[in-house]
N, C-alpha and C positions, 0 to 999 in steps of 0.2 A: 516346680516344673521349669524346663528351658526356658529362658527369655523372661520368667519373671523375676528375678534377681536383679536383671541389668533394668528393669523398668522402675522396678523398686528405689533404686539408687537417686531415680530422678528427685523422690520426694521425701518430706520429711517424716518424721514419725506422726505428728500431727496433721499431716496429708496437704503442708505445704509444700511451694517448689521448693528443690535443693539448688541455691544458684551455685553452686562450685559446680555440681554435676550440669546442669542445665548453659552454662557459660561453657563446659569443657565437652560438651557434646551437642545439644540440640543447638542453641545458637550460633555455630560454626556452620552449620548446615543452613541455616535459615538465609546466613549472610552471603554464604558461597549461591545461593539462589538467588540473590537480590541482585548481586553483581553480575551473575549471565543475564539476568533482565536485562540491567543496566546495562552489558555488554551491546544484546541484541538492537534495544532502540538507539542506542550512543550509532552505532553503523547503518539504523534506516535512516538515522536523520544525516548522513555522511551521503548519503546516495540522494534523498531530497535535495541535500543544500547541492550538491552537483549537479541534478537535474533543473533547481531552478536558477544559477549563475549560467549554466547553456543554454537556456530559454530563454531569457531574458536578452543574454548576450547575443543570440543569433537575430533575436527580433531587432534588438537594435540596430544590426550592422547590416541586415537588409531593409528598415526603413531608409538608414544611412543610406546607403547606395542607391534606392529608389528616388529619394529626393534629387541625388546629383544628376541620375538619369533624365529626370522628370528637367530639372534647372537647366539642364544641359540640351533639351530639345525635344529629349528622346520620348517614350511611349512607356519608360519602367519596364514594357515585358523582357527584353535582355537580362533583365534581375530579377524575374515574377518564375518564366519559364524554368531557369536550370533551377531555381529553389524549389518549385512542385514536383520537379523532378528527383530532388534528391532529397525531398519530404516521402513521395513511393519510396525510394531505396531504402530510404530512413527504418520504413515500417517493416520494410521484407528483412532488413539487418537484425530488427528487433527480434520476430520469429527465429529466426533460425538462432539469436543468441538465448532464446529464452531457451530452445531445446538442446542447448551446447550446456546451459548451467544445470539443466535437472538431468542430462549427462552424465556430467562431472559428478554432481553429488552421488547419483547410485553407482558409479564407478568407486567414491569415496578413496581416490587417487589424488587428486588434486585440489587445489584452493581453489575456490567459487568466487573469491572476492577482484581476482583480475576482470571476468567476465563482468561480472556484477558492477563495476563501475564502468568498463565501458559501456552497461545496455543503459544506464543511469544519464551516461552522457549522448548518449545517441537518442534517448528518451526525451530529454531536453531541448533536443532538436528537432523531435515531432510534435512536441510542446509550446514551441519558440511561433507554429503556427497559429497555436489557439491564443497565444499573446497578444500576435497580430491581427487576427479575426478582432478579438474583444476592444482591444486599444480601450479599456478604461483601467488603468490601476487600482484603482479604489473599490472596483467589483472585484478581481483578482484576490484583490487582499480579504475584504470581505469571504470570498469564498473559500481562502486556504483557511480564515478564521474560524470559518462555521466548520472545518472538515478537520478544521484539529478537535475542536468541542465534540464533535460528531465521533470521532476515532477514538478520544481518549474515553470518554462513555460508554463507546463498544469495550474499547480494553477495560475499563474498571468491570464490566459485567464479566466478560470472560475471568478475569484475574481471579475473583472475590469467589465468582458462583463456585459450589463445590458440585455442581449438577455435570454429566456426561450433555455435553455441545456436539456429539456425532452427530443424530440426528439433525440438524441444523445444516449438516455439509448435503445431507441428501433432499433437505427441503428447498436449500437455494440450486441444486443443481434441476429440480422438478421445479423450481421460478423460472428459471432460466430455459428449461425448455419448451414449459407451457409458453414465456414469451416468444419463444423463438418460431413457434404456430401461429399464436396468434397475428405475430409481426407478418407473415407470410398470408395467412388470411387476410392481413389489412389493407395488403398492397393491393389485394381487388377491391376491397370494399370502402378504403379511404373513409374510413370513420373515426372523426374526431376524440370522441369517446373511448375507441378501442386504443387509440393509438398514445392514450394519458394512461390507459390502465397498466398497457404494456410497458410505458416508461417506471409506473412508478414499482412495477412488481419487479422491473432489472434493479433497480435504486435499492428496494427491501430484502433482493438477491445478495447484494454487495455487504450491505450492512451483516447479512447473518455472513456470508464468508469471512469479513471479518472478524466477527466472533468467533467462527470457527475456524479460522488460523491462529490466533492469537492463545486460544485455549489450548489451540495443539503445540505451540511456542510451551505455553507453562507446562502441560505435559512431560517435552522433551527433558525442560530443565529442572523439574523437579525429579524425573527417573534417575539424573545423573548422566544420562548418552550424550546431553550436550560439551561440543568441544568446541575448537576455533572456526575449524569451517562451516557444521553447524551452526553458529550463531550469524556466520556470513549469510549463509541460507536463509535462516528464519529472519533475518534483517530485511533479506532482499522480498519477501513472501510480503511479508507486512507492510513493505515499499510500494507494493505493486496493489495491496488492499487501500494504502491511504491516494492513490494518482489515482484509484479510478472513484473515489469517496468522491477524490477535489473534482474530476471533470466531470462528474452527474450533479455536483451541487452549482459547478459555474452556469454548468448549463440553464436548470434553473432560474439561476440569481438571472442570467443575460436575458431570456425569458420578459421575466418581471422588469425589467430596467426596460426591456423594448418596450411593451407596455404602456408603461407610465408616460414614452413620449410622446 
């Protein structure tokens, strides 16, 4: 019959592998998937590390100038105001860049990765705020630590599992809008209680998106449709899964550190 001749080939007559045949076919394919992996997170962590040298770096250069203001006589707001100001612009740049990349891709005319590093770096800079808020490094780091532990456990389940992750897309988008009721009931009813439940069911929303981006990552690139801009794409998806992993777990940890004092 078709197709059992070339299956055949794989193995030996004792119904071991053949490695001539399995070296000259099936492992070329295994490896060419390994490295669009490797392709995809090599450019989320390109957009990370760009996101957190412009957070850092903004936070610096406005405490900078805050002090000199402050030495200097002044009241800081000269340097508080135009930065909230253009912390808004910040956020309104980010939307409409977000809807210029998923654009581009279904247009599949042009490279997502110019986009894609300017929202990384204008991202940084509505981040450079939550730097400033926190002012502890040591919760920071902690937190990106637990959110890399946290990300790389969702990807090893996605990776491994041979199970359909669809359903998952449709249970965090029914988290999401059971909380997004309830959040709106809570504003009348100011209940403590509700208002933990609703944090934590956005937190287990995030967690299954990223399983279920990450699974649809290995999809693309096991079919073979993955290419350069696609892997820009699926870089920038999983970027945007591990920022908002990191700002639900700081919040959190900042929580708990309030607390304690």
């Amino acid at each position: 019959m078709p197709g059992f001749e070339e299956d055949r080939d794989y193995f030996n007559p004792d119904g071991t592998a053949n490695k001539k045949s399995v070296l000259n076919g099936a492992t070329p394919k295994v490896a060419s998937d390994a490295l669009s992996f490797a392709k995809v997170f090599l450019y989320m962590f390109m957009y990370l590390a760009i996101t957190a040298v412009v957070a850092f770096g903004v936070s610096y250069l406005i405490n900078h100038f805050y002090q000199q203001s402050v030495a200097a006589g002044g009241t800081g707001e000269e340097v508080l105001m135009p930065y909230l100001y253009a912390m808004i612009a910040a956020i309104v740049v980010l939307l409409i860049l977000g809807l210029i990349i998923n654009f581009v891709v279904i247009r599949g005319k042009r490279s997502v990765l110019i986009p894609s590093i300017i929202y990384s770096i204008v991202m940084g800079g509505v981040l450079s705020f939550v730097v400033i808020f926190v002012d502890n490094w040591t919760l920071i780091g902690m937190a990106f630590g637990i959110t890399s532990g946290v990300f790389l456990l969702m990807g090893l389940i996605a990776l491994v599992s041979k199970g359909n992750f669809a359903p998952l897309g449709m249970l965090a988008l029914g988290l999401l809008l059971g909380s997004g009721i309830l959040a709106l009931t809570n504003f009348f009813l100011q209940s403590e209680m509700i208002y933990w439940i609703v944090s934590f069911a956005i937190f287990a929303a995030i967690m299954f998106i990223t399983m279920f981006d990450i699974w649809n990552v290995k999809k693309i690139v096991t079919s073979g449709a993955e290419d350069k801009n696609i892997s820009y794409y699926c870089a920038f998806v999983i970027y945007l899964d591990f920022i908002r992993l990191f700002i639900r777990i700081l919040y959190y940890l900042a929580i708990i550190f309030a607390k304690r004092k």
